[in-house]
C-alpha positions in Angstrom: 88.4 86.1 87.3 85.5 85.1 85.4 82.1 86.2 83.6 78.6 84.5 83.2 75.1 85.7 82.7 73.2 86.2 85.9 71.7 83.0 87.1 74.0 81.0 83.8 76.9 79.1 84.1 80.1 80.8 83.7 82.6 79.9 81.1 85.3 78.8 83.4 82.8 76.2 85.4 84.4 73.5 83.2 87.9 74.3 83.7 88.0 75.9 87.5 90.0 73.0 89.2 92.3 73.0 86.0 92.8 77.0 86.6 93.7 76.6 90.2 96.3 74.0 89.3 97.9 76.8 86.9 97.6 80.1 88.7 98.6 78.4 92.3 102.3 78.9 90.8 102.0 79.9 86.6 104.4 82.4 85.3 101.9 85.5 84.5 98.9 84.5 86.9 101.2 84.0 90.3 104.7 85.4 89.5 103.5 88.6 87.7 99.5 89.7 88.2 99.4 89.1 91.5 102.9 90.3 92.9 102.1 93.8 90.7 98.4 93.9 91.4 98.9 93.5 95.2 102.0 96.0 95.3 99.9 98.9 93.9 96.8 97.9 96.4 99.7 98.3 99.3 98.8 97.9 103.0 95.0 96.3 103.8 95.5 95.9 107.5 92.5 96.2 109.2 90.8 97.2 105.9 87.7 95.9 104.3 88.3 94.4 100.8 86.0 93.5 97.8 87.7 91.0 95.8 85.6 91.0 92.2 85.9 87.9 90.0 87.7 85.9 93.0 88.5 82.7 91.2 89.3 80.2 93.4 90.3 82.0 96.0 94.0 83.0 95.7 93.8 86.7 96.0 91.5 86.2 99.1 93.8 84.1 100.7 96.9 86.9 100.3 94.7 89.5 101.7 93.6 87.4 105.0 97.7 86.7 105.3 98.3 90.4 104.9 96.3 91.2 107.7 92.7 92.5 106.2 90.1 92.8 108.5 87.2 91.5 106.3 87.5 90.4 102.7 84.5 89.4 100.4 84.9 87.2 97.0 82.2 87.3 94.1 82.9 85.4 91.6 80.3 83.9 88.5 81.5 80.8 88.2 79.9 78.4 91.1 82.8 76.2 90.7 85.5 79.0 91.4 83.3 79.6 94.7 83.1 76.2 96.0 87.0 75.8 95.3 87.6 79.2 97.2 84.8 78.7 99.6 86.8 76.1 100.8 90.5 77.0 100.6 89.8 80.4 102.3 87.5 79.7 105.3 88.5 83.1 106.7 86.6 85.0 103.9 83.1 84.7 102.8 82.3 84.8 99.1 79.4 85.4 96.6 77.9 83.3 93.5 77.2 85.8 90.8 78.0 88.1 87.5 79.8 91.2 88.2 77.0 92.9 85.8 74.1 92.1 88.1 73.4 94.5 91.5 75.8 93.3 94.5 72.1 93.4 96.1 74.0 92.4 99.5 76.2 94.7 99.8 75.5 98.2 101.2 76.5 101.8 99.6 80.0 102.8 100.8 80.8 99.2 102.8 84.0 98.5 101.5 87.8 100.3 102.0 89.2 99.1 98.9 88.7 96.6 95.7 90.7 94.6 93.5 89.5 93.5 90.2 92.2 91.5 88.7 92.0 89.5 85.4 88.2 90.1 84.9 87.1 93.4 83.4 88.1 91.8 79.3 85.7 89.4 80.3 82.9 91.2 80.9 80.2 92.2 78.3 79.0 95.9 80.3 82.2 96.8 82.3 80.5 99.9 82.9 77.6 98.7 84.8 79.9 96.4 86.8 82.6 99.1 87.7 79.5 102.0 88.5 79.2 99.0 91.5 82.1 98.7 92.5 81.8 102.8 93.3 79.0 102.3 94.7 79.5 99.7 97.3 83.4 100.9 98.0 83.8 104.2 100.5 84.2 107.8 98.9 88.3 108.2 97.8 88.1 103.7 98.0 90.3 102.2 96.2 90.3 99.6 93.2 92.8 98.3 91.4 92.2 96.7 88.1 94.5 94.5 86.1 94.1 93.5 82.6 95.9 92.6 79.4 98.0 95.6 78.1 96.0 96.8 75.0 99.5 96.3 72.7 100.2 93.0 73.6 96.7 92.1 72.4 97.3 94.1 69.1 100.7 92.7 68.4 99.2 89.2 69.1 96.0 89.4 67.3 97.1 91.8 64.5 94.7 94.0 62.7 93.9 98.2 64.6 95.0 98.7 67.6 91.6 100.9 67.9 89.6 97.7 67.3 87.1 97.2 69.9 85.4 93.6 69.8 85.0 90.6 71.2 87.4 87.8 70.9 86.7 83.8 71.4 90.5 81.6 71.8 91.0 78.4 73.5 93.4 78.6 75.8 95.2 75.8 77.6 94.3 72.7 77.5 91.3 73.3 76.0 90.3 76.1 77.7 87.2 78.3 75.5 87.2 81.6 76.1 86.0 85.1 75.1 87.3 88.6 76.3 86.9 91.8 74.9 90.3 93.6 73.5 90.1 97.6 73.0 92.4 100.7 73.1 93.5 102.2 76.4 91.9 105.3 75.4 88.5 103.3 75.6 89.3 101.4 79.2 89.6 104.7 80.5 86.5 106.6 79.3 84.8 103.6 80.9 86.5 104.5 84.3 85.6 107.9 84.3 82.2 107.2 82.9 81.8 104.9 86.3 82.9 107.4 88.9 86.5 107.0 89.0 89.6 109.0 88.6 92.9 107.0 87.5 95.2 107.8 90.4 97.8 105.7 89.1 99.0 103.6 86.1 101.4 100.8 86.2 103.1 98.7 83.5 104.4 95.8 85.6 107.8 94.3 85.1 108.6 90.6 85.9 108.9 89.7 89.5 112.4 88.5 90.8 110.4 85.2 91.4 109.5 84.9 88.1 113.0 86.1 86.5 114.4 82.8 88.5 111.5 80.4 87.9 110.3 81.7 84.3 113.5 83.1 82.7 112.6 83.0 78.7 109.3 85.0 80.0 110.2 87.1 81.7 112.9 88.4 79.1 110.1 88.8 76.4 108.2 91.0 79.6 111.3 93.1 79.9 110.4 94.3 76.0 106.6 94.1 75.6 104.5 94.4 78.5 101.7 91.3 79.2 99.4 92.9 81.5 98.5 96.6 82.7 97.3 97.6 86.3 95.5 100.8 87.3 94.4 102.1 90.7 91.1 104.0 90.7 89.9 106.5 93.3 86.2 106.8 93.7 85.1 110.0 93.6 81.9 109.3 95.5 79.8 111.4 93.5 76.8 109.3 94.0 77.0 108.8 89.9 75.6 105.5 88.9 
């Protein structure tokens, strides 16, 4: 969920009870991301799962219901730890940037991944996804979401090739910075990190959010918000 510099405070330090308040039940954070993002992981029984950027914790907690064996949290943000730290005792989670060495993890420990929400926040995506191959099984799993490269186009205007940083304030005052770029560029960075795109998946509103979030979701029935992939390692040993 978030980014920092190894060691540094993380943007969303400030902010993280705020964020839990919001994503516990928000349209696009509970009632879209996760029900897409956890569809296309399918069944973790008895799996171990690497959730990357673990906010507060909610992903975690989902995985422990749906029956995973172990799950892991790293987050940069030690606010986002403490909160999940203690809303999912059944997990164990991690202080630290996605960018730095998961030093405590071995090669090949984990079953599957998710990244959800994180990889436009980070400044070297392709040091932190050559990790995530590294530490997840040969033919592991990880599924990424992230904003839709059009919506940020349509919203923010200028190419759609663009590839820059961006700085907003969300919220209630939320400052933040991701990175917006073409989809042609999000996948060289896949491939360049060891991972074939098995599948790609344009989520449609939930029928929880359709009832709850109706105006939303009818603008998500035209334009896509958010874009979800699931990446096979190759286990190549490239790093």
């Amino acid at each position: 969920m978030t980014s920092g510099s190894p060691g540094g405070p993380s943007m969303y330090d400030i902010f993280a009870e705020e964020f839990l308040g919001h994503a516990t039940d928000s349209a696009y954070n509970a009632h879209y991301d996760r029900p897409a993002v956890l569809a296309v992981l399918g069944e973790v029984r008895d799996l171990d799962v690497l959730d990357l950027g673990c906010g507060p914790g909610l992903y975690a907690q989902e995985l422990i219901e749906r029956g995973a064996a172990r799950v892991v949290g790293v987050d940069a943000s030690s606010e986002m730890v403490r909160l999940a730290r203690h809303r999912v005792p059944g997990a164990t989670f991690h202080r630290q940037d996605l960018q730095a060495p998961l030093s405590w993890a071995a090669d090949g420990e984990f079953d599957a991944a998710v990244m959800p929400l994180v990889i436009h926040h980070l400044d070297d995506r392709v040091s932190a996804l050559r990790e995530a191959a590294r530490v997840l099984r040969p033919g592991g799993r990880l599924v990424v979401s992230t904003v839709h490269p059009t919506g940020d186009w349509l919203r923010l205007g200028g190419s759609y090739f663009a590839v820059e940083k961006v700085h907003e304030r969300w919220g209630d005052g939320w400052d933040v910075s991701f990175w917006r770029q073409p989809l042609e560029a999000t996948c060289d960075e896949f491939a360049a990190s060891g991972f074939l795109i098995e599948r790609l998946h344009e989520p449609r509103p939930s029928a929880q959010m359709r009832e709850r979030f109706p105006e939303e979701a009818a603008k998500l029935d035209v334009s896509p918000g958010f874009i979800v992939f699931s990446l096979i390692n190759r286990g190549t040993g490239l790093r």
